[in-house]
Each structure stands twice: as structure tokens, then as C-alpha cells.
C-alpha positions in Angstrom: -31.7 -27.3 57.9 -29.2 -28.7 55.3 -32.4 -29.6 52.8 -33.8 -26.2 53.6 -30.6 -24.6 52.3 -30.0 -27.0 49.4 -33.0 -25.8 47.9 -32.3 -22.3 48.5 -29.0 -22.7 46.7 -30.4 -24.7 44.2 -33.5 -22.3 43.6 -30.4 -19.3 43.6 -28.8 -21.1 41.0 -31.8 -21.7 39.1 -32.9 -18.2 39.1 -29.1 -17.2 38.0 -29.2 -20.2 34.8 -32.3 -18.1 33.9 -30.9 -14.8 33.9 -28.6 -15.7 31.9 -30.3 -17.7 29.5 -32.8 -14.4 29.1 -29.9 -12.1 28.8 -28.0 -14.1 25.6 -31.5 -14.4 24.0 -31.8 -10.7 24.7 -28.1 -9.9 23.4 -28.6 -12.1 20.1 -32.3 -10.5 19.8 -30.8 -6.7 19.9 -27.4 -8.4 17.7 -29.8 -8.9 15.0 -29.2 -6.7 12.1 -32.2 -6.9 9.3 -30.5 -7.6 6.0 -30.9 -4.8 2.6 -33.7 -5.6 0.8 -32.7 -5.0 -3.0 -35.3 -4.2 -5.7 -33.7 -7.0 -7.7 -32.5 -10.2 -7.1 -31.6 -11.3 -11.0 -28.1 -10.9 -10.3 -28.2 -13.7 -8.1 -28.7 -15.6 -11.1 -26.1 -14.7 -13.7 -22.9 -17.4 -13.9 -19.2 -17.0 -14.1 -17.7 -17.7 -17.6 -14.2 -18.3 -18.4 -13.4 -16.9 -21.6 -9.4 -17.8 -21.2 -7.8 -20.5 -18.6 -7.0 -18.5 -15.3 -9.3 -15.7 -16.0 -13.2 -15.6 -15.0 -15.9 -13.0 -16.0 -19.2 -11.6 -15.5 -19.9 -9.4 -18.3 -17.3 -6.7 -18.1 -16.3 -7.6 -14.8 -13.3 -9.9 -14.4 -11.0 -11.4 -12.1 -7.4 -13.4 -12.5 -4.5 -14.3 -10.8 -1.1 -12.5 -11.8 2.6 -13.7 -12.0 3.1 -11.2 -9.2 1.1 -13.5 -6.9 -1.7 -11.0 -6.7 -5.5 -11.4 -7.5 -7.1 -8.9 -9.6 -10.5 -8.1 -9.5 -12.3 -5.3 -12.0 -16.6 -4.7 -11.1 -18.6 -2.1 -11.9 -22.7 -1.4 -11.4 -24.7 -0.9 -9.0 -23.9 -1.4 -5.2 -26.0 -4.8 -4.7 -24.8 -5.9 -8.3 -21.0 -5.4 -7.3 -21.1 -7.2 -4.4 -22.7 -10.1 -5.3 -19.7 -10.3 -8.6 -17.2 -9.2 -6.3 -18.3 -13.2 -4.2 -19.2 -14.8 -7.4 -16.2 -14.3 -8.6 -13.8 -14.6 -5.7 -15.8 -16.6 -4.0 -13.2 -18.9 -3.3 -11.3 -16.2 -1.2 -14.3 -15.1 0.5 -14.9 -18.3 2.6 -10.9 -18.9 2.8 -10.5 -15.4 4.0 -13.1 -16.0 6.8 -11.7 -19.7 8.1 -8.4 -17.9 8.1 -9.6 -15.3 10.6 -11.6 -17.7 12.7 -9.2 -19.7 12.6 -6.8 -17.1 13.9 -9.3 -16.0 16.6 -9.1 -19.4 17.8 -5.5 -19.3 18.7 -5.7 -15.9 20.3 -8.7 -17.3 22.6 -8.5 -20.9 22.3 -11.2 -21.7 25.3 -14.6 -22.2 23.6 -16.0 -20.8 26.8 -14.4 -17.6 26.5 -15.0 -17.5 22.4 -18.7 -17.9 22.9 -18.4 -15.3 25.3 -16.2 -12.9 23.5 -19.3 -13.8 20.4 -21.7 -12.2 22.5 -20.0 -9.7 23.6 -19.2 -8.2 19.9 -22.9 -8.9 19.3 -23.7 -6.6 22.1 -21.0 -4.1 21.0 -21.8 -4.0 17.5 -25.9 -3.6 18.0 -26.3 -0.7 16.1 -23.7 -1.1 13.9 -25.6 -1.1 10.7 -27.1 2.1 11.5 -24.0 3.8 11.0 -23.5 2.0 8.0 -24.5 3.8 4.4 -27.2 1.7 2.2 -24.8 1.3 -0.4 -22.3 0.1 1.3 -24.8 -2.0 3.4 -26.2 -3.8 -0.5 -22.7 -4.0 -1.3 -21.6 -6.1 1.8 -25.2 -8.1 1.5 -23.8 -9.0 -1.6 -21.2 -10.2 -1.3 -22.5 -11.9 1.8 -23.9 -14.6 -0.1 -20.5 -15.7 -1.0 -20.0 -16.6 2.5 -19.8 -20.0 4.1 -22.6 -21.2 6.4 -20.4 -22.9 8.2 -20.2 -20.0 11.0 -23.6 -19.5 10.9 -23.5 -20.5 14.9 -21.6 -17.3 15.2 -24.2 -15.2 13.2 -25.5 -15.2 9.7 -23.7 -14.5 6.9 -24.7 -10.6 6.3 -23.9 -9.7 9.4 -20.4 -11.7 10.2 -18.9 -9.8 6.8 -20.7 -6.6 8.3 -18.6 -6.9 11.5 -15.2 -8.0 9.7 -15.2 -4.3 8.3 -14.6 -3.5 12.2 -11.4 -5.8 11.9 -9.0 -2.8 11.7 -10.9 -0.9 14.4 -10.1 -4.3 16.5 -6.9 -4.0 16.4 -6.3 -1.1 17.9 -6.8 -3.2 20.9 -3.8 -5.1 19.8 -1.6 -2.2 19.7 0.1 -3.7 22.8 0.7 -6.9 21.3 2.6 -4.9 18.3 -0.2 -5.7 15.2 -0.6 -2.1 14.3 2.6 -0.2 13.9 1.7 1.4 10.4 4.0 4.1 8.6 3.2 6.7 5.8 5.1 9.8 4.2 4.9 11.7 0.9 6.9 14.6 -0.8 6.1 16.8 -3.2 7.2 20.1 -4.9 10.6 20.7 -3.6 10.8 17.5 -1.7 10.3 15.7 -5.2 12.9 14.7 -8.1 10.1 15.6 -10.6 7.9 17.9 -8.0 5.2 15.4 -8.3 3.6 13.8 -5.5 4.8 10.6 -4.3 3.3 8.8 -1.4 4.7 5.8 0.5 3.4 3.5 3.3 3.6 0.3 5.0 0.6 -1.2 6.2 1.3 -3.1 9.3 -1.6 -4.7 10.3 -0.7 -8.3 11.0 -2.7 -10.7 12.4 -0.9 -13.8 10.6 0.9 -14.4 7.6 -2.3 -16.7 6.5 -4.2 -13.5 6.6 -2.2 -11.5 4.8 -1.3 -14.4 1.7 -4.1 -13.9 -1.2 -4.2 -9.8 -1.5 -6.6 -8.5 -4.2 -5.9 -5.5 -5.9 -9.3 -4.2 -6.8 -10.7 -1.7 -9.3 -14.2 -0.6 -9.0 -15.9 1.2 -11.3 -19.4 2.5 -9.2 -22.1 3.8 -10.8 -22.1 6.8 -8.4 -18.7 8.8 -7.7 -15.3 7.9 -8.7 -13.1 5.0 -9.9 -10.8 3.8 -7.9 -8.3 0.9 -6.9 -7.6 -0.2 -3.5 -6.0 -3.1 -1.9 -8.3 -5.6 -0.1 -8.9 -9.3 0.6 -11.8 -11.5 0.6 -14.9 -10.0 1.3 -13.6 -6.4 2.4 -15.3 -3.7 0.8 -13.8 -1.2 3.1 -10.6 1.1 2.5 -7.1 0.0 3.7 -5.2 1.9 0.9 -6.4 3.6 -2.2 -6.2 6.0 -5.3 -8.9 7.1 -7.2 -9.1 8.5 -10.8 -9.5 12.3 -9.4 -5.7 11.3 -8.3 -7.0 11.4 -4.4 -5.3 8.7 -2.3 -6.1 7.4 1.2 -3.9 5.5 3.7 -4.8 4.9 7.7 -2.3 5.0 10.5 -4.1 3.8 13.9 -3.7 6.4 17.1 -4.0 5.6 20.4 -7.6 5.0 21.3 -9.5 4.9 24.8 -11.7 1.5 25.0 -14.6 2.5 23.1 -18.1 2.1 24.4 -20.7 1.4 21.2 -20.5 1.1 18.1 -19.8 3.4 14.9 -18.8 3.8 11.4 -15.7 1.4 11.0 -12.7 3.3 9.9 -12.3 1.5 6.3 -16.1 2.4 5.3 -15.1 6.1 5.9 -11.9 5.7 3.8 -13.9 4.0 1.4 -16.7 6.9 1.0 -13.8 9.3 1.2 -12.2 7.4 -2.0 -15.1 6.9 -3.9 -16.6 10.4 -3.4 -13.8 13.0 -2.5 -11.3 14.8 -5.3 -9.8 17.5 -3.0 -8.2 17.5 0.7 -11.5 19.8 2.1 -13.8 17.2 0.3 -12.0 14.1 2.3 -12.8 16.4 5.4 -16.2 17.0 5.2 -16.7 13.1 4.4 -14.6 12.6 7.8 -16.2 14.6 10.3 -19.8 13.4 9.3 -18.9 10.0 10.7 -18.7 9.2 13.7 -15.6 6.5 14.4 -14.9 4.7 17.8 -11.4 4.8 17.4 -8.8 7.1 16.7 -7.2 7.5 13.2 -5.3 9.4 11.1 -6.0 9.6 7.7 -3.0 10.3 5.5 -4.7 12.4 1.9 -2.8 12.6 -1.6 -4.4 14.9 -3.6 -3.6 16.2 -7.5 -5.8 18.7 -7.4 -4.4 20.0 -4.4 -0.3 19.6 -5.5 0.1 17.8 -1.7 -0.6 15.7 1.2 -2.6 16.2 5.0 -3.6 14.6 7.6 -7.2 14.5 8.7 -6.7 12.7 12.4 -10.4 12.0 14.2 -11.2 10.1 17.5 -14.9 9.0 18.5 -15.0 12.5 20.3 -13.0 15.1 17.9 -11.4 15.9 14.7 -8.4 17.9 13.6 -6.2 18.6 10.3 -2.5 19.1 9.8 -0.5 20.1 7.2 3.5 20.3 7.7 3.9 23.8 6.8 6.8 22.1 4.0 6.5 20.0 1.0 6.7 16.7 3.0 4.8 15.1 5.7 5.2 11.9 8.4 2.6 9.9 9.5 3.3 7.0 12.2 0.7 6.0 15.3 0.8 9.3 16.9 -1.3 12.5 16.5 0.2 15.8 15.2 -2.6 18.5 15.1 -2.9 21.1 18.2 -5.9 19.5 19.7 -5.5 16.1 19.4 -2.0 15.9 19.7 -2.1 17.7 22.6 -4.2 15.3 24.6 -3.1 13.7 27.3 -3.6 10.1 25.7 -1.4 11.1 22.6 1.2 12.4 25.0 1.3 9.2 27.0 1.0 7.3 23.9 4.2 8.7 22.1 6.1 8.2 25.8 5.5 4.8 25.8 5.3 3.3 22.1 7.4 3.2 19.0 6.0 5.8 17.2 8.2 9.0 18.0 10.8 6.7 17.4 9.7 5.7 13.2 8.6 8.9 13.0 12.2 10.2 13.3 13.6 7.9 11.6 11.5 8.6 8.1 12.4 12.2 8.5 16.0 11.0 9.1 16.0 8.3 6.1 13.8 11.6 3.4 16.3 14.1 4.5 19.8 11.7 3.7 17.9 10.7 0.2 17.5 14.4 -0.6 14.6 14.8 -3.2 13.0 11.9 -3.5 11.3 9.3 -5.7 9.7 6.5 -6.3 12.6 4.1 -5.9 13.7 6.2 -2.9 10.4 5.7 -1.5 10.5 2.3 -2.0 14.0 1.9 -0.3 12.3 3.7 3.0 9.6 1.4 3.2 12.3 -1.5 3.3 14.9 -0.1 5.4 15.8 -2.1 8.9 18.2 0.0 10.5 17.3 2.8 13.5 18.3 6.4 13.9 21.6 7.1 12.6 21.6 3.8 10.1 21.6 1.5 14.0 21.3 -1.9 13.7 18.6 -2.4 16.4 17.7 -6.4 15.6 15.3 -7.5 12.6 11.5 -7.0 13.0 11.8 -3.9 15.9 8.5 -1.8 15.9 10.8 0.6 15.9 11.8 0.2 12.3 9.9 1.7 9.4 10.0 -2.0 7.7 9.3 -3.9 10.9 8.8 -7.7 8.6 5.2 -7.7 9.1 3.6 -5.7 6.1 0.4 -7.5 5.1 1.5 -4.9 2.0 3.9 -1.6 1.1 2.3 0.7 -1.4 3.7 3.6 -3.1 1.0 6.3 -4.8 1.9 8.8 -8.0 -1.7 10.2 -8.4 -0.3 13.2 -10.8 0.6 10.1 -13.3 -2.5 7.6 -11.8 0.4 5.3 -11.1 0.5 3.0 -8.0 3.0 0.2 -6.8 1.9 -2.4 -4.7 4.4 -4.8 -2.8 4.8 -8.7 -3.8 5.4 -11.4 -1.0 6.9 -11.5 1.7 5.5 -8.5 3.2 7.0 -5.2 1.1 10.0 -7.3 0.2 9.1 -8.8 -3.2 8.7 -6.9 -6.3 6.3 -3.7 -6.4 4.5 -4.1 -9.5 3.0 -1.1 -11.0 -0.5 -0.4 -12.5 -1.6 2.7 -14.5 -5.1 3.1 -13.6 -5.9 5.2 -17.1 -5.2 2.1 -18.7 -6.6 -0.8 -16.2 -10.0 1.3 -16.3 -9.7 1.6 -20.2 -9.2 -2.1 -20.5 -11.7 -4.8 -22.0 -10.3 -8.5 -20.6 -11.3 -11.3 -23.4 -7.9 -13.2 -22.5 -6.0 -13.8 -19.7 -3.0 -11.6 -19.6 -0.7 -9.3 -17.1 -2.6 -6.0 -16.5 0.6 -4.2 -14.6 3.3 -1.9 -16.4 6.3 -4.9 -16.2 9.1 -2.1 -17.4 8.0 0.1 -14.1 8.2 -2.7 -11.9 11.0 -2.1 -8.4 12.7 -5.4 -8.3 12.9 -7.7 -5.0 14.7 -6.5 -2.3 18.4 -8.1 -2.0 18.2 -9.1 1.9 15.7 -11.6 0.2 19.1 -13.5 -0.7 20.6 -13.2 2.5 21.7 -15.9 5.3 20.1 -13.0 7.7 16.3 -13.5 6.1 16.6 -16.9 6.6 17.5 -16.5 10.3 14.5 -14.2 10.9 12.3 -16.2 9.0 13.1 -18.6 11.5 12.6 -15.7 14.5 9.6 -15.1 13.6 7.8 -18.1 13.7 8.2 -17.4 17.4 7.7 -13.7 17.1 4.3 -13.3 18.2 2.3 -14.1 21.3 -0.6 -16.2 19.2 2.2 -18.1 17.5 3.1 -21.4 19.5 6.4 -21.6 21.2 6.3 -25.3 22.6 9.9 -25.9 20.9 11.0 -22.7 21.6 15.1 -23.0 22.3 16.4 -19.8 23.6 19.6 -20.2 22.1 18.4 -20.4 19.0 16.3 -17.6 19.0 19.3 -14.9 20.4 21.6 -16.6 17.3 18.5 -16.2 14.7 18.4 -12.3 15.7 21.3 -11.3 18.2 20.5 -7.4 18.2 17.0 -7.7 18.8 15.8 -7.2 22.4 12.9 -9.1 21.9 15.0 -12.5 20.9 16.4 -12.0 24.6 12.9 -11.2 26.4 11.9 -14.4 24.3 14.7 -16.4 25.7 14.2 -14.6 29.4 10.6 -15.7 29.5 11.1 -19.1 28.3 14.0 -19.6 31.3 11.9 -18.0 33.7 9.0 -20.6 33.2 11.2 -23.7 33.4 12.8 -22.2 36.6 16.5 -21.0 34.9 16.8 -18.3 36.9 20.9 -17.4 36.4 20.0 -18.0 32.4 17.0 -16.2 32.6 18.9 -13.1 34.2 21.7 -12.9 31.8 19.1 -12.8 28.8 17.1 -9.9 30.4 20.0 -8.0 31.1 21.1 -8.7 27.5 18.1 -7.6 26.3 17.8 -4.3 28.4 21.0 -3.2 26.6 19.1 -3.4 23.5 17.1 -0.9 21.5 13.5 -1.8 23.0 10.6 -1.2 21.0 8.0 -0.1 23.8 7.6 0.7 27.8 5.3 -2.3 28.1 8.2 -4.8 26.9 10.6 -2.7 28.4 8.7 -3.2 32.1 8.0 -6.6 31.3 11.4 -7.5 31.2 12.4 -5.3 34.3 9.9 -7.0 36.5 10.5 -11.1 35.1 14.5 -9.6 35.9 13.7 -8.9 39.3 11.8 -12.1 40.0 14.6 -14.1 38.4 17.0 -12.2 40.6 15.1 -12.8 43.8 14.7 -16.5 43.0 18.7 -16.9 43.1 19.0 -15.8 46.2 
């Protein structure tokens, strides 16, 4: 009897290995995505030259490192041609770029068991996602695809790993909860401006390590079809974080509140990008928008000369909608504001339960105090760390419009083709400036600075202060993929003493080791304090309770 059902359980279990052995062939079979086939492969051939130390070249196209730490990249041609110059010549950050993410992936999910699994189940996921995928943008990414390293070619091939990093920002709308996308933008114009131009501000929170977020590119393209335009990128990102182009149209994102999505669509940074390169006017930005269909929700924040003013174009997978202010100003944070989206009940439970409501009111608080504003006013916003009514509500809150986190701060004057972009760390260095009229107009033979040094915003003071070097110190232990084996709790409240989070920190590291009287008296501490979500704000209400009924 025991034999008899040995063999049954080991034919079971046989049967199951197979299953599953069919069903990852099957997922990496259907994963597959064919790769561009371009007319030409010459490209391929053509070397890097170095005309000057510190600058490189490809026949017009160039690429060099400024003072300002930034990289600099100009291309131009076609959309294969461009991508394979864009690797060539920052090939160097292409592959760095790519260990840093893995890399980062790996302490996030650091079983391999679970990382293989998590590998199949993007595969799965992103199955068709090269359908929704342009062809230019498709021979652009193949391009520069053969920059990559084929040292995660067990993960997939080199095409299709860069095609599915241009989901990255999609991704982390998943990590909204863990407080990596917290993004805020504003812009004023007409009456709301000093000169009645328009100015447009925003911080782009997206943080997924400081790593990640170390060798930004400021790119200029030049395509053969549509419109120059600059953007800010990193290695091997094509897509569309923040951008102007030379019809003075700018483009920033601010992640909504998204249900789990089901299949794969057009990642949001290949819309922005199509929106950059081919739209002048707010209705033109539209109509690029509600072609695409996105499986996550976004708002898209839209400059425009033409147009004298700003709008929001906010989409989910399922809907689209457009707001205007109905004033010469307008606030984006992580929340929808048109009548049918914001009305959902997922944007309602959304702004009960995050920060968003919260930086949204504080903007609106920090542009009506400044009066008209500017570009130095805007740049003060996007570094300010106090809460409504000027509140001092602890360093690096999510609740804050400058939250230390910023993989960059940018500030937009399309009327003038002017655009600041923030220096390290995070929007607190120096915003260097760069006229696009004349980066565009520029031949490089020599190395030299390409940004407009008189119009640069200097570093902000708090750089010098014993307070940044106490938060630097915070948030090394800030997030939950950042280890916290040496974690002391004192330490942590003394680095930032207003901060709820330094106290949930300090709660949940006495709470493990069994401190239950310590562990009370931080989370009661930290419940006093301005707390940036429900989530935390439950979290600490429930470990509270558990330390509470441990001392009894």
C-alpha cells in the first residue's frame, strides 16, 4: 500500500514538474518580442572620435560631461541612427544604468527564487508590449539596445530588457505605498507671472536609490521627423520624464492612483515622448494622449507658448479627462482634478489616505505668499521643507513639496526656450540653465560648458547646515530596501526629531528586539507628529497596540 502510494505521489509530482516546466517555456515563448529589422545596418559601424579631451562625437552628434555634474548628449537622424549614437556614445551609462537597477531589484526581492519568479511574471505581463509600442520608438530602443550588457541576458535579451525599462515609471506606481512616487508640479502665467510669461516648476520624485538617480543626462534630440526638443533622461531611456520642445510645449508626469493593471500598454514616458516630439499646442498633446492606451493612471502636466498657459490632460487605462484651473495658475500633485476622474471612487479614497491633498495645499499656500511669481520663486517652492502655515513637520515628509528625494527639480520658460535643471543632491545644488535656441544652433569641435552660467540659481543654503548633515544621516535608513542592521533608534529621532517617520523607525526597531515600554513611547511620539499617509499612520497604531498588550 505504501509503494502503491509512493508512486502515486511521485507520478503527481512528476506530472506537476512538467507542468511547470511547459508553462515557463510557454511564458518565455509568448515573452519573446521579435527585434526591428532596419534597412541599414552601416551605423553600426561608424566610431566615436574625440576631437577635445572630455568630449566625444559622431559627426554632429556629441556628448560631454559638465562642471555641473550633468552629461550632455546632442543626436539627430534617423530613429535607428539615434539610438545606436545615443549607446555608442554613452555607452558607458547604458550598462551602469542597468547593473544599477538590477542591482536595486535585488535588494527589494533578494530571494533568487522569487526574482526568477517575479522575471517571468513581467515576461507574461509585458507579452504584447511591443505592439503598443510605435516603430520609431521601437528602432530607436533597438538601437540603443546594442549598447547593452549581455550580462542579463539570462533575464532576456538585450532589445527587450531596455524595451521593458521604459515601463520603469509605470512600476512604480506599485510603489506608491512605499513613498517612491510623490511628484509635484505648478506653473503661472499672465497675472500670476512677474513678466506674464509662463513659468513651470516641478519635482520629480521618483526614487528608487540615489545610485539611480547619480549620472542624469540632459538630452537634445534633433529627429528627423517632428520637433526638437530636450528632456532629462539616463542611460538608455528614450522615454519622456520632463521636457520642452522648440514649439515651447513642455511635458511633466505626476503618477495617480492606479488599480493593479491586467496587460500591458503604452508606457507612460513613450506617450510623453510622442507628445514632445510631435505636439505644439495643448489640443495637439490631447489627441496624442487619448490614442494610447496606458495601464496606469497619470496626469500629464502641458506648457504651451502657443497657447499663453498650462492643463492637465489626466488618463487611466480606462478614461481620459482635461482640466484647466479657470485662473492663471495650476497645481498638480498625485491626485486627479477633472469631473470624471476626480470623481471616482479610487481618486476619492486615494486623496483620503495619501499625501497628496496635503502638497497640493501647500503649493497653493507657498504661490499665493510669493505673490507673482518667477523663476527664482519657483525655484524656492521646489526646495521648501516646511508644511501648511510655514510647519516644521520633520525633513523628508511626503508631505512636503521638496520631500529630499528628487532624482531632479526642473523649472521650464518655453516663451524664452529657457529651462533649469537641478544639480546634486536631489533639487538642492545649483539649477543650471540652457537656452535651447542656442544649444540647437551649436556646432561642438571643443569641449566647453553649453549652459547660460550668468542665469544659473545658486545652491540652496540648507546645503551648509548641521540639519543636512543629520538627514543625510536619516536617510540612509529612510527607506524599506535600504538596510537597517545598525539601525540605533536614538539616533535616528536626534537625526530628525519632528519627523514621524524617525519615531515609527525607532518603534519598529524596539518592537522586533522585544522593547515594548521603548517601543510605546516612540509610537506615541510619533502619532503626535504630522504623518505623511493612512498606511504609516495604521501601521503605527496597530505595532502601538501590540507593544501595549505585550506589557501587560
Amino acid at each position: 500500500m505504501l509503494k502503491k502510494l509512493a508512486k502515486i505521489l511521485a507520478w503527481m509530482v512528476g506530472v506537476l514538474v512538467l507542468v511547470i516546466i511547459i508553462l515557463l517555456v510557454y511564458v518565455r515563448s509568448v515573452a519573446t518580442v521579435d527585434t526591428p529589422v532596419p534597412t541599414s545596418l552601416a551605423i553600426l559601424d561608424v566610431k566615436v572620435e574625440q576631437p577635445d579631451s572630455g568630449l566625444y562625437t559622431i559627426g554632429n552628434n556629441w556628448f560631454r560631461k559638465s562642471e555641473s555634474g550633468l552629461y550632455e548628449l546632442y543626436v539627430e537622424g534617423t530613429p535607428f541612427e539615434r539610438g545606436v549614437i545615443n549607446g555608442k556614445l554613452t555607452h558607458d551609462l547604458v550598462q551602469y544604468q542597468e547593473e544599477v537597477f538590477t542591482g536595486q531589484l535585488h535588494q527589494l526581492v533578494p530571494s533568487d527564487f522569487y526574482l526568477n519568479i517575479l522575471k517571468y511574471f513581467v515576461g507574461w505581463f509585458n507579452r504584447d508590449l511591443d505592439k503598443h509600442v510605435s516603430d520609431e520608438y521601437k528602432f530607436e530602443i533597438y538601437g540603443i539596445s546594442q549598447a547593452a550588457s549581455h550580462e542579463f541576458d539570462d533575464i532576456a535579451p538585450p532589445y527587450q530588457r531596455i524595451l521593458n525599462y521604459h515601463a520603469a515609471h509605470d512600476i512604480g506606481h506599485a510603489l506608491q505605498n512605499m513613498s517612491l512616487v510623490g511628484c509635484t508640479s505648478f506653473a503661472s502665467w499672465d497675472s500670476q507671472s512677474e513678466d506674464s510669461t509662463l513659468i513651470i516648476g516641478r519635482n520629480f520624485d521618483f526614487y528608487v536609490g540615489d545610485d539611480f538617480a547619480r549620472d542624469k543626462i540632459i538630452a537634445f534630440y534633433n529627429p528627423d521627423k517632428g520637433y526638437k526638443f530636450m528632456m532629462v533622461t539616463f542611460g538608455g531611456m528614450t522615454g519622456v520624464l520632463s521636457g520642452m520642445n522648440t514649439a515651447g510645449l513642455t511635458v511633466t508626469l505626476n503618477a495617480a492612483k492606479s488599480d493593479i493593471p491586467s496587460a500591458s500598454a503604452t508606457p507612460v514616458s513613450l506617450v510623453a515622448r510622442e507628445i514632445l516630439q510631435y505636439a505644439s499646442t495643448i489640443k495637439e498633446a490631447y489627441a496624442i494622449a487619448e490614442k494610447h492606451k496606458m495601464f496606469v493612471a497619470e496626469s500629464f502636466l502641458i506648457g504651451s507658448a502657443k497657447d499663453g498657459r498650462a492643463a492637465l490632460i489626466e488618463k487611466t487605462p480606462d478614461g481620459i479627462d482635461f482640466y484647466e484651473s479657470g485662473g492663471d495658475q495650476i497645481i498638480s500633485t498625485n491626485h486627479f482634478q477633472g469631473k470624471v476622474l476626480g470623481q471616482t471612487e479610487l481618486n476619492k479614497e486615494h486623496m483620503r489616505t495619501s499625501a497628496s491633498p496635503y502638497r497640493y495645499k501647500r503649493v497653493e499656500e507657498l504661490l499665493k505668499e510669493n505673490g507673482k511669481n518667477s523663476v527664482l520663486k519657483t525655484a524656492a517652492i521646489l526646495r521648501n521643507q516646511k508644511g501648511l502655515g510655514n510647519a516644521n513637520i520633520g525633513m523628508g515628509n511626503e508631505k512636503l513639496v521638496n520631500q529630499l528625494v528628487a532624482h531632479h527639480g526642473i523649472i521650464f520658460q518655453p516663451e524664452k526656450q529657457l529651462v533649469w535643471i537641478s544639480t546634486a543632491p536631489w533639487q538642492l545644488g545649483k539649477f543650471v540653465c540652457y537656452d535651447l535656441n542656442k544649444v540647437f544652433a551649436k556646432k561642438m569641435t571643443r569641449n566647453e560648458e553649453v549652459y547660460e552660467a550668468s542665469l544659473a540659481i545658486p545652491a540652496d543654503s540648507f546645503l551648509t547646515t548641521p540639519d543636512y548633515k543629520s538627514y543625510s544621516k536619516f536617510h540612509s535608513y529612510r527607506f524599506p530596501f535600504n538596510p537597517r542592521a545598525d539601525l540605533q533608534p536614538d539616533s535616528i529621532v536626534k537625526w530628525n526629531p519632528e519627523s514621524y517617520h524617525a519615531y515609527m523607525l525607532a518603534g519598529d526597531y524596539y518592537l522586533k528586539h522585544e522593547q515594548y515600554k521603548e517601543a510605546v513611547a516612540a509610537y506615541r511620539q510619533g502619532l503626535t507628529k504630522e504623518v505623511a499617509t493612512l498606511q504609516e499612520k495604521e501601521h503605527m497604531e496597530r505595532n502601538l497596540k501590540t507593544a501595549e498588550e505585550n506589557l501587560k
